[in-house]
N, C-alpha and C positions, 0 to 999 in steps of 0.2 A: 853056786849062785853067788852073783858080786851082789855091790848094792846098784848098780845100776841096770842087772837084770831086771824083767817084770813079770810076776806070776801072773799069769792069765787063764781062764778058763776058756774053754771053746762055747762060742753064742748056743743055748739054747732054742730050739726050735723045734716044733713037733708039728706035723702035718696031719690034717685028719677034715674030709670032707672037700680035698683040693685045696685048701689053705691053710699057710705057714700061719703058724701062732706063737709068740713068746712063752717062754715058761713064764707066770705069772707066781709072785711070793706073796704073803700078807704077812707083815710084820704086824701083831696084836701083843701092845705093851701098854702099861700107863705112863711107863716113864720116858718126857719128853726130848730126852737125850738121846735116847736108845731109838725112837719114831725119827729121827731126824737123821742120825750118821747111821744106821744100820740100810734103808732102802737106798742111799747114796752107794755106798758100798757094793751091795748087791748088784745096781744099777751100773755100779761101773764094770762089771763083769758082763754086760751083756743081757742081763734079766732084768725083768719089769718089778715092780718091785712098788708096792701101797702100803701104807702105815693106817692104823687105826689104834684108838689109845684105851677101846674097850674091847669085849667079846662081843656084847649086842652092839655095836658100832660096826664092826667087822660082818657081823649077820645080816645087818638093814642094809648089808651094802649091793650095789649092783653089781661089782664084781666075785661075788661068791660062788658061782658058776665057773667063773675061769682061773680060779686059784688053784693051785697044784701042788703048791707046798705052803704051810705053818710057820712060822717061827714066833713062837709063844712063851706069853711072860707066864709062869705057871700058877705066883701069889697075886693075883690081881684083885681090887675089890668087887665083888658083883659075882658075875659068872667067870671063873679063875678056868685059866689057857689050860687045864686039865680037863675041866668040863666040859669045854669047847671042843676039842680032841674025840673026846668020848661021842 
């Protein structure tokens, strides 16, 4: 691989009920660096991809239903990406 190859993933998509659906990620971090370049990221891969900067932030939210994957800050104040897990 040169440097002007591009790693690409192939688009997520899962069918269920006759309709294609994104894989949906939630990024839950307090650190507002990590909420900002990390769903971009993900997003340029093809995935849907929401930041949230708590645990209970990430729970009140309307998308918790259609989340399919975590990526979680573990030392968070409050309810820490471990407890959330669990």
């Amino acid at each position: 691989m040169n440097s002007t190859d591009r790693l690409t993933l192939p688009l997520r998509i899962h069918v269920w009920g006759g309709v294609a659906h994104k894989l949906v990620v939630a990024v839950v971090d307090d650190d507002e660096s990590v909420r900002e370049s990390l769903p971009d990221l993900l997003q340029s891969f093809g995935l849907s991809a929401h930041a949230y900067s708590s645990a209970e932030e990430f729970l009140a939210s309307d998308s918790i239903g259609q989340t399919k994957c975590l990526v979680l800050d573990i030392a968070m104040p409050g309810m820490t990406g471990l407890a959330l897990q669990r």
